[in-house]
N, C-alpha and C positions, 0 to 999 in steps of 0.2 A: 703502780702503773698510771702513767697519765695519759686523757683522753688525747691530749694534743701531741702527743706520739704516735698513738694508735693512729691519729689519720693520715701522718705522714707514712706510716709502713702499708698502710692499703693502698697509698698511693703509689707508693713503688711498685707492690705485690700487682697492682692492675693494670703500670704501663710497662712495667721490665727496664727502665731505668732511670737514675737522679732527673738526670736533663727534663724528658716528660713529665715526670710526676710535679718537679717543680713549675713547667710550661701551666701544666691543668691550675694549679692554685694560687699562680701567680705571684712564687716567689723565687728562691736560688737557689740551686743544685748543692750549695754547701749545707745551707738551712735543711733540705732532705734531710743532708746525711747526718747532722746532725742529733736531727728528732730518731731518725732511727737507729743509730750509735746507743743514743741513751736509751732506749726502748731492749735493744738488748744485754747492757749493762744491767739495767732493774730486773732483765729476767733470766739472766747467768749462762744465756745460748744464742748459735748466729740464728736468724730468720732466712739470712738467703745465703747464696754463694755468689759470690764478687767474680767478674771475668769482664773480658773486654768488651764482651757481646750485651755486657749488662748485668741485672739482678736477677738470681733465679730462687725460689724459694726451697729453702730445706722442710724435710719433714715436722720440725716441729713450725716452721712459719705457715707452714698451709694448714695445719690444725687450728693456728692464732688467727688466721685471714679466717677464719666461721665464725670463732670467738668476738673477734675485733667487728666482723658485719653485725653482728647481731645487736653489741654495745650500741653501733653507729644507726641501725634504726630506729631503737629506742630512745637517744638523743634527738634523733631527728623527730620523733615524735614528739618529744617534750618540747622541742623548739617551734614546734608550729601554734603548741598549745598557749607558751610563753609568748610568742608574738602576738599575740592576738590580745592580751592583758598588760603587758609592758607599759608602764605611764608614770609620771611623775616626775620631778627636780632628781638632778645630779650633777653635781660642783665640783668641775676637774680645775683645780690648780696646774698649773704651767709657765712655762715662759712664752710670750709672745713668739719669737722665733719660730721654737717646738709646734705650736698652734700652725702658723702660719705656712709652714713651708714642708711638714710632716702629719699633721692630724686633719687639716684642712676638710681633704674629699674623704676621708674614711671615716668621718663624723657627718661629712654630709648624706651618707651613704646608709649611716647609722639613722638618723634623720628618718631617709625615706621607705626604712623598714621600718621604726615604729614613731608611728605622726606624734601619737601623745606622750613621747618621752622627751620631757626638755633639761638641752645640756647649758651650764652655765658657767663661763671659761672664766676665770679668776688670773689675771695674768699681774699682779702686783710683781716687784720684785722683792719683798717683804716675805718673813716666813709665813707660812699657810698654817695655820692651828688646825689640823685634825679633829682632836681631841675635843675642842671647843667649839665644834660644829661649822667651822668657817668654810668648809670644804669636805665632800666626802670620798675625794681620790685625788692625788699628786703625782707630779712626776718632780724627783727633785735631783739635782747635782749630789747631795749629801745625806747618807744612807740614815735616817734615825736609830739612836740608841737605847732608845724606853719609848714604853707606850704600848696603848692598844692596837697595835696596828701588825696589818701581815704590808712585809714588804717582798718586792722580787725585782730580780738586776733585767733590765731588759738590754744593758748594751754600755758601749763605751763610746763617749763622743770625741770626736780629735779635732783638734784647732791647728790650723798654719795661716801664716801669714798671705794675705792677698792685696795686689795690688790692680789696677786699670789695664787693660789690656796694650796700650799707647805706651805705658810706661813712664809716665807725665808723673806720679807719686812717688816715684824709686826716690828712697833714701829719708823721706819722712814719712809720721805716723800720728795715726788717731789713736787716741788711748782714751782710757778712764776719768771720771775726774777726779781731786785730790783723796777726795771722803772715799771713796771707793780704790785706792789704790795695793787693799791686802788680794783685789785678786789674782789669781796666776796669773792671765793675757797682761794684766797692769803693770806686775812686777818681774814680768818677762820682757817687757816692751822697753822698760828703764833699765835695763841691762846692756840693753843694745845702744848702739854709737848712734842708732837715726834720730832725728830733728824733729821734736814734739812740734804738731803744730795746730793742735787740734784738742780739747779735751770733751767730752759727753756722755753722760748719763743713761745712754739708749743704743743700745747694738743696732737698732735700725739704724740709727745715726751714721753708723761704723761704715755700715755697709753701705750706706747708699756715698757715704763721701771719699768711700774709696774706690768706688767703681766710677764718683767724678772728678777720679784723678787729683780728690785736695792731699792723699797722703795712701801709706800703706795701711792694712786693720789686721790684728789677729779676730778671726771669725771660725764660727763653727763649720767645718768642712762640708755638713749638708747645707750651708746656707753660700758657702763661696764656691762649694764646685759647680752652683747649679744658675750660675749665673755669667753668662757667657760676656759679660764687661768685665770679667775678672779674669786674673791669671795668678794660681798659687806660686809663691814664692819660696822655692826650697821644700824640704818636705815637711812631714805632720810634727807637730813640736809634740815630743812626748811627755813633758815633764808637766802640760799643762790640761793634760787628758781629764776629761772625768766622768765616773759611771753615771749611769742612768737608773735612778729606781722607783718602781712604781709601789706606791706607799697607799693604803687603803685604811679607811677605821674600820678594825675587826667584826664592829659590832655589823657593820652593813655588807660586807662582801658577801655573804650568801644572798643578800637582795637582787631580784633579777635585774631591775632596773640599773644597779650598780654592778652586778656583772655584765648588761650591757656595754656598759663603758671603760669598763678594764678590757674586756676581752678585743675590743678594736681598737683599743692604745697597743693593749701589747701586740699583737697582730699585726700593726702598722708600723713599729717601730723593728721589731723583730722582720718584718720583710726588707726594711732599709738597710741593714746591718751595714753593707758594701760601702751607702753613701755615708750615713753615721760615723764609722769609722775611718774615714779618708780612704780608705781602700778600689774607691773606684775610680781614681786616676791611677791608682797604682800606688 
């Protein structure tokens, strides 16, 4: 049973349905349902009964909501005790992008809950060694397949094509440059009949020169849908998707400090789900 189910079914069990429970914790009515799908998969019975009017609890969910409180003060106790000691370095790898326009305020936030915990963002675009202490948390495109490490998927990111809103870029494109040309946007873009006219080494680069009209970019959906000098181009290209996994060295995940900063990556990534995956134009 995981704690991170458990709070999403108290929160149904306390407002009576998705829509509010998600309102209270500030994420999606999908994500609710979600967490509490799998919550009663792991325990082989419903929690509530489903109707128009909402969630109502069956009798074995109202015996789980005493269970499930009691869990949830006991955690809240150890989290007041944890706040007050939390300090030290911790070395999330990322992409610049992922930082910038998805971790930003949930790390600020992180920040203002413990003053003496300092986060250290590693945004190379070079692999991150774990292992060799370069880093004690990643988020990376590609799942590793050895190693000391607990990984977990937090999501799926989609790319489509965006252009300037004016329409000034229709028919050319920013792309990669040649050294870099095995990645999917790269060898998606060379596919296409548009007119290279631009190559760079920096997705900022992408972005910003095609929201000024020098060309089209394939970009990551939470960085072009949220950016109203853009206009996506056709829909989310599937073939150049890719997961998101949050990669940790084993030996430090039960560190509080290091679970500080797993638990508001995933948290922040996992409320975006909608923009992550293009899904929130549709």
């Amino acid at each position: 049973m995981d704690w991170g189910d458990l709070k999403f079914f108290l929160a149904v069990a306390r407002n009576g349905t998705l829509s509010a429970a998600a309102a209270g914790m500030r994420t999606t009515p999908s994500r609710v349902s979600r967490h509490v799908e799998a919550l009663e998969l792991a325990l082989g019975y419903s929690l509530f009964r489903r109707s128009l009017d909402g969630y109502r609890l069956t009798d074995e969910g109202r015996l789980l909501v005493r269970r499930a409180e009691a869990v949830e003060s006991a955690i809240h106790a150890l989290d007041s005790e944890i706040s007050l000691e939390v300090s030290g370095r911790v070395r999330l790898a990322t992409t610049e992008s992922i930082v910038t326009y998805l971790l930003a305020r949930p790390l600020s936030e992180l920040q203002q809950e413990h003053p003496n915990l300092q986060v250290e963002l590693l945004t190379s675009s070079s692999a991150i060694n774990l292992l060799a202490a370069e880093a004690d948390v990643a988020l990376r495109l590609v799942r590793p397949q050895a190693g000391n490490l607990t990984v977990k998927r937090l999501g799926h990111i989609a790319f489509a094509v965006y252009q300037d809103v004016k329409g000034v870029g229709e028919g050319r494109f920013v792309t990669w440059m040649v050294d870099m040309a095995d990645l999917p946007a790269a060898r998606w873009i060379e596919r296409t009949d548009g007119l290279i006219v631009l190559r760079s080494n920096s997705l900022t680069v992408h972005h910003e020169m095609a929201a000024q009209g020098y060309g089209c970019a394939v970009l990551p959906c939470f960085l072009g849908d949220q950016d109203s000098r853009l206009m996506r181009v056709g829909s989310v290209i599937d073939e150049i998707g890719q997961e998101l996994w949050l990669v940790t060295n084993r030996d430090l995940a039960g560190s509080a400090r290091v679970r500080c900063v797993t638990d508001v990556v995933s948290n922040a990534i996992e409320s975006q789900t909608e923009l992550i995956s293009g899904d929130l134009l549709g």
